[in-house]
C-alpha positions as CSV (number, residue, x, y, z in Angstrom):
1,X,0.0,0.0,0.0
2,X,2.2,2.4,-0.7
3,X,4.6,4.6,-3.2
4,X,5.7,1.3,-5.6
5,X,1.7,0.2,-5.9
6,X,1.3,0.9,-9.0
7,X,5.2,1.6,-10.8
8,X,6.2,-2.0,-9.7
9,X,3.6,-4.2,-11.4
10,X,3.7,-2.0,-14.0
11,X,7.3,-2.2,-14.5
12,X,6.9,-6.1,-14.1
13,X,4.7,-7.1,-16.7
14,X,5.5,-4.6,-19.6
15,X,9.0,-6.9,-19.3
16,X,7.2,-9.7,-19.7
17,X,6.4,-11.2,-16.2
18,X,2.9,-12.8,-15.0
19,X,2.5,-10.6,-12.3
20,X,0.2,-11.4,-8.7
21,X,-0.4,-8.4,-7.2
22,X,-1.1,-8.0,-3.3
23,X,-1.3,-5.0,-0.9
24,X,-1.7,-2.6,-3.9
25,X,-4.7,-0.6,-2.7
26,X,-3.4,2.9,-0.9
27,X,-5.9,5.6,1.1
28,X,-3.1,7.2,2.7
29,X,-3.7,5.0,6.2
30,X,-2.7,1.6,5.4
31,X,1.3,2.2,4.4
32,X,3.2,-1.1,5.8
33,X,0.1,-2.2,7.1
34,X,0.5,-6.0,7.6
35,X,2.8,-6.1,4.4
36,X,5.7,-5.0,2.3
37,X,9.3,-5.7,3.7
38,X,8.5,-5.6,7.3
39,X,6.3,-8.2,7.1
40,X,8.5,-10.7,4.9
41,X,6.0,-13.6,6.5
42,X,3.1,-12.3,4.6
43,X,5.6,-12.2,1.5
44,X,6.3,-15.8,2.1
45,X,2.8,-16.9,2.6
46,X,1.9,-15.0,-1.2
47,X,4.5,-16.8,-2.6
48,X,3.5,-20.0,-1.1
49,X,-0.4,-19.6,-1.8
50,X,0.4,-18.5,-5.6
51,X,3.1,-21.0,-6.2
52,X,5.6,-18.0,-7.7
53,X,8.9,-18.2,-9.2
54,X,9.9,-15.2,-6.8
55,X,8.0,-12.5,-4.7
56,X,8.8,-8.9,-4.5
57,X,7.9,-5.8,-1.9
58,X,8.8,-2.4,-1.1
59,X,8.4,-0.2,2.2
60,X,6.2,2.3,2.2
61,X,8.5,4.8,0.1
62,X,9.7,1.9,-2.4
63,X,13.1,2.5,-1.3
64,X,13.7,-1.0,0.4
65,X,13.1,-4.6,-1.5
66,X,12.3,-7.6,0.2
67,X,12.5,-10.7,-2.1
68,X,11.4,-14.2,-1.5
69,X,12.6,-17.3,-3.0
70,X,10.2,-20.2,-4.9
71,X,10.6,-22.2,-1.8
72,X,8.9,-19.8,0.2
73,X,11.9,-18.4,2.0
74,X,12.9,-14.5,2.2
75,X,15.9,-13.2,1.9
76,X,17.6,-10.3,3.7
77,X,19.6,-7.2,1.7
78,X,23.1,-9.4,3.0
79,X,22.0,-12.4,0.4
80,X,20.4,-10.0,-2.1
81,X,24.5,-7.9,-2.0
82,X,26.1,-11.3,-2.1
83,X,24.0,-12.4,-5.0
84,X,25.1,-9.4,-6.8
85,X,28.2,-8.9,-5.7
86,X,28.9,-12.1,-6.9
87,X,27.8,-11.8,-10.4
88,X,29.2,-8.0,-10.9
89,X,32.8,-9.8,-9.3
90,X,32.5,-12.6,-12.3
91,X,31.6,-10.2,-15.1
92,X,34.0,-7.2,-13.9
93,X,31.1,-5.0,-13.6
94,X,32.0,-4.1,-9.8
95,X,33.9,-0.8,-9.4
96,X,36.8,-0.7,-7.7
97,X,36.1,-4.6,-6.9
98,X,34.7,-2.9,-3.6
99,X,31.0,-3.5,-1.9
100,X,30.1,-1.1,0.2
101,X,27.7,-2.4,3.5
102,X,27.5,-0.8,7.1
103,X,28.7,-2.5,10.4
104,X,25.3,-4.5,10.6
105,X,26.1,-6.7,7.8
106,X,26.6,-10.5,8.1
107,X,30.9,-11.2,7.9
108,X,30.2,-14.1,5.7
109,X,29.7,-11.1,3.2
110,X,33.7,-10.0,3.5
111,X,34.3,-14.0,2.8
112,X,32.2,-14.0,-0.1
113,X,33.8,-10.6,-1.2
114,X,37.5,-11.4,-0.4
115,X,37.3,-15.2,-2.4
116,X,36.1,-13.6,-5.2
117,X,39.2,-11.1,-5.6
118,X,37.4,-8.4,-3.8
119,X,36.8,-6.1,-0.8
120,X,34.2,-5.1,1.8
121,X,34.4,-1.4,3.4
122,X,31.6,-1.1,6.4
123,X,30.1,2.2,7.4
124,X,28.2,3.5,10.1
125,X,24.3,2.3,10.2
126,X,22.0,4.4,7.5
127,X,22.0,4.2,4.3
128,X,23.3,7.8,3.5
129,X,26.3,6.4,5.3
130,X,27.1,3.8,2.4
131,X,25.8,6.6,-0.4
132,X,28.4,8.8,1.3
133,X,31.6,6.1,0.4
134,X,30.1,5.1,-2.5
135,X,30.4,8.9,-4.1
136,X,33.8,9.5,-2.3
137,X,35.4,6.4,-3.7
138,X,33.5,6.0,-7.4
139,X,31.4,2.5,-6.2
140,X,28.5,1.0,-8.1
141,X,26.9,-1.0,-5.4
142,X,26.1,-1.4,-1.4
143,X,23.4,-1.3,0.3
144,X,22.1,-2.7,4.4
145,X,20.9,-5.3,5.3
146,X,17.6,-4.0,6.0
147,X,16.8,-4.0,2.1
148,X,18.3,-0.6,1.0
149,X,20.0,-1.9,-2.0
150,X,22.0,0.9,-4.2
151,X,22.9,0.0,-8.0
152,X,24.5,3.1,-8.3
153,X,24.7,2.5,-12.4
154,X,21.1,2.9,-12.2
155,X,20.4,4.7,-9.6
156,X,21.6,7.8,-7.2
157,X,20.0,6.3,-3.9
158,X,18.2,3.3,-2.9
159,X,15.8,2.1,-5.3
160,X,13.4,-0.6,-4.5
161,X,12.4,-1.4,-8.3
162,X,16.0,-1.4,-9.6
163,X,17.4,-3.3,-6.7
164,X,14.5,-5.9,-8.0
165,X,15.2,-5.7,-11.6
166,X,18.6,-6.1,-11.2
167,X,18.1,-9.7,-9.0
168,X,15.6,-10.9,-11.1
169,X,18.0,-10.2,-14.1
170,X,20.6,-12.5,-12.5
171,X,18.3,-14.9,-12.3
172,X,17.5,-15.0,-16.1
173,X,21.1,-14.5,-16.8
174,X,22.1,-17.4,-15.1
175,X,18.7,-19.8,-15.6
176,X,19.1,-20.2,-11.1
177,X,16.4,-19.9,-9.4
178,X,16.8,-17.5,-6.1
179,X,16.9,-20.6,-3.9
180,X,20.3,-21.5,-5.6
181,X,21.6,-18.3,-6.1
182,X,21.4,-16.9,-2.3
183,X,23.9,-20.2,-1.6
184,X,26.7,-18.3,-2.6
185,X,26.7,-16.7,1.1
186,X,27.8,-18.4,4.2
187,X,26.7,-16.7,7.1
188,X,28.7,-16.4,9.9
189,X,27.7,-17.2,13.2
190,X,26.2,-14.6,15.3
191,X,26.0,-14.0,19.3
192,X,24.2,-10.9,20.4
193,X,23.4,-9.0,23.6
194,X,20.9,-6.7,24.2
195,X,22.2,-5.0,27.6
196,X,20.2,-2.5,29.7
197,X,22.5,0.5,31.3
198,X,22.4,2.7,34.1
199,X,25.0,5.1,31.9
200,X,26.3,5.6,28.6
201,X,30.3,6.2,29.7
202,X,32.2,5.9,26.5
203,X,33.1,2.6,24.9
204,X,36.7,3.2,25.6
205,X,36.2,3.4,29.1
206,X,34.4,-0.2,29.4
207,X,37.9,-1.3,30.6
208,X,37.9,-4.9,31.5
209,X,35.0,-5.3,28.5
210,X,37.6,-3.8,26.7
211,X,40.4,-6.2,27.6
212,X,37.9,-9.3,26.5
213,X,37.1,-8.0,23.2
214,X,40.7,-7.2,22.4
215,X,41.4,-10.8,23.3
216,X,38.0,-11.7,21.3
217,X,38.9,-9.6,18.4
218,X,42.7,-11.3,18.5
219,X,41.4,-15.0,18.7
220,X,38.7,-14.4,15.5
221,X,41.3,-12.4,13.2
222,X,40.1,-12.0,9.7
223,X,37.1,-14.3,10.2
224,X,34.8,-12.2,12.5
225,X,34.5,-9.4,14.7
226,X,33.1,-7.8,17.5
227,X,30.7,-4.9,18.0
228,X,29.8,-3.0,20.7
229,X,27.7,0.1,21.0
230,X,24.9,2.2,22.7
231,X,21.4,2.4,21.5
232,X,20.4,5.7,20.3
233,X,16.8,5.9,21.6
234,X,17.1,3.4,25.0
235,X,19.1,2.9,28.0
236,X,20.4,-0.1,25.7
237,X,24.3,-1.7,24.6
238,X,24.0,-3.8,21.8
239,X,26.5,-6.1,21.9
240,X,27.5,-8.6,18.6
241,X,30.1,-11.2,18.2
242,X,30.9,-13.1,15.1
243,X,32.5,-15.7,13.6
244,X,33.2,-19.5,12.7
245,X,32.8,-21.3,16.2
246,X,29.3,-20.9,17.9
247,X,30.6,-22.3,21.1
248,X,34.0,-20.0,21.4
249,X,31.1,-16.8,20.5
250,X,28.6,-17.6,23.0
251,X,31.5,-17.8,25.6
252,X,33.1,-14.4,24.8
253,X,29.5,-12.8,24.5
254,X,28.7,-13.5,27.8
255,X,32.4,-12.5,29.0
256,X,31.7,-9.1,27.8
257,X,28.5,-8.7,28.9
258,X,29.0,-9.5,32.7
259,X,32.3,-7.7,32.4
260,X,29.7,-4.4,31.2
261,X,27.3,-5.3,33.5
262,X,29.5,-4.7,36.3
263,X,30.7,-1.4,35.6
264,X,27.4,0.3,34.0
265,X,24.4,-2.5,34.6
């Protein structure tokens, strides 16, 4: 119900595709109501019901995508970069051989990235952050996990029609469905904290936290990470480890949390 009701489908069929349409019926109340890419479970149940090849949907201002696979099974902006990362990497069609993603992203991206003969850079969360990097270093895609995907041969900001387009061209390129192609990432491991504070000291002063993610960030080298910082809008730290070993991850997570607790819990 919203911006891409009518532009999408549109779009869709004039290139040739039987088109469903759902959710396509805006009176300026309903935006993201029980659809669209916060609600990828209604997206999988369309797909499901009407036995597509792939579903598509947009936020409310068209500039996210949301796709889900012909088994039913959505997939996040990390899998839609990786699908195109991959196929812009094989054709040389990636500038600078550089995908540009903030510090949300999944690290199996930087694997995918790296054994293909290129490199992840990681901003700060919003997509303006990765538009910024993109213009500053000449790039032609990045995007957040969230769905903002920028094809930046195409478009100046996030597009949720191109971002589709240029998937579901992959797909016909290639003769893969989106269950096969989304393979090509292997996600990393992920252990995360959600921490309520008394105070918001800075990070650097979190000294024995400190100590165990330097130790943390030693042990995982170039095959994950840690991140640590303060929710904007709540007495919150959101803390994320990641990597190869689940067992080693949960471990250090709950180091580093006890070891913030007791100074700032």
């Amino acid at each position: 119900h919203g911006a891409a009701s009518l532009t999408s489908a549109e779009a869709l069929e004039r290139l040739g595709a039987d088109v469903q349409v759902f959710h396509s019926e805006p009176d300026g109340f309903n935006i993201n109501e029980e659809c669209g890419c916060t609600h990828s479970e209604e997206l999988e149940r369309l797909v499901r019901q009407s036995q597509a090849q792939a579903g598509i949907a947009h936020d409310g201002d068209a500039d996210r995508i949301a796709l889900c696979d012909e088994e039913a099974i959505a997939l996040d902006g990390d899998e839609l970069m990786a699908v195109a990362a991959e196929s812009m990497l094989r054709k040389g069609t990636l500038k600078q051989n550089i995908l540009a993603v903030t510090i949300m992203s999944n690290y199996g991206l930087d694997d995918l990235v790296s054994r293909l003969g290129g490199r992840v850079i990681r901003t700060n969360v919003g997509d303006r952050y990765v538009l910024e990097q993109m213009h500053e270093r000449g790039l032609n895609l990045g995007g957040e996990q969230s769905g903002h995907i920028i094809f930046g041969d195409w478009a100046t900001t996030g597009d949720g029609l191109i971002a589709g387009l240029q998937i579901l061209k992959i797909m016909k390129e290639t003769g893969e469905p989106l269950s096969q192609l989304r393979k090509c990432l292997k996600k990393f491991p992920q252990s995360s904290r959600n921490l309520r504070v008394r105070s918001k000291p800075p990070i650097t002063e979190l000294v024995e936290a400190q100590k165990i993610i330097k130790e943390t960030e030693k042990k995982l080298g170039d095959y994950g990470r840690v991140l640590l910082r303060y929710s904007g809008t709540e007495s919150l730290i959101r803390l994320l480890v990641e990597g190869r070993d689940v067992e080693y991850l949960e471990a250090q997570a709950d180091k580093i949390a006890s070891a913030v607790l007791a100074q700032i819990g």
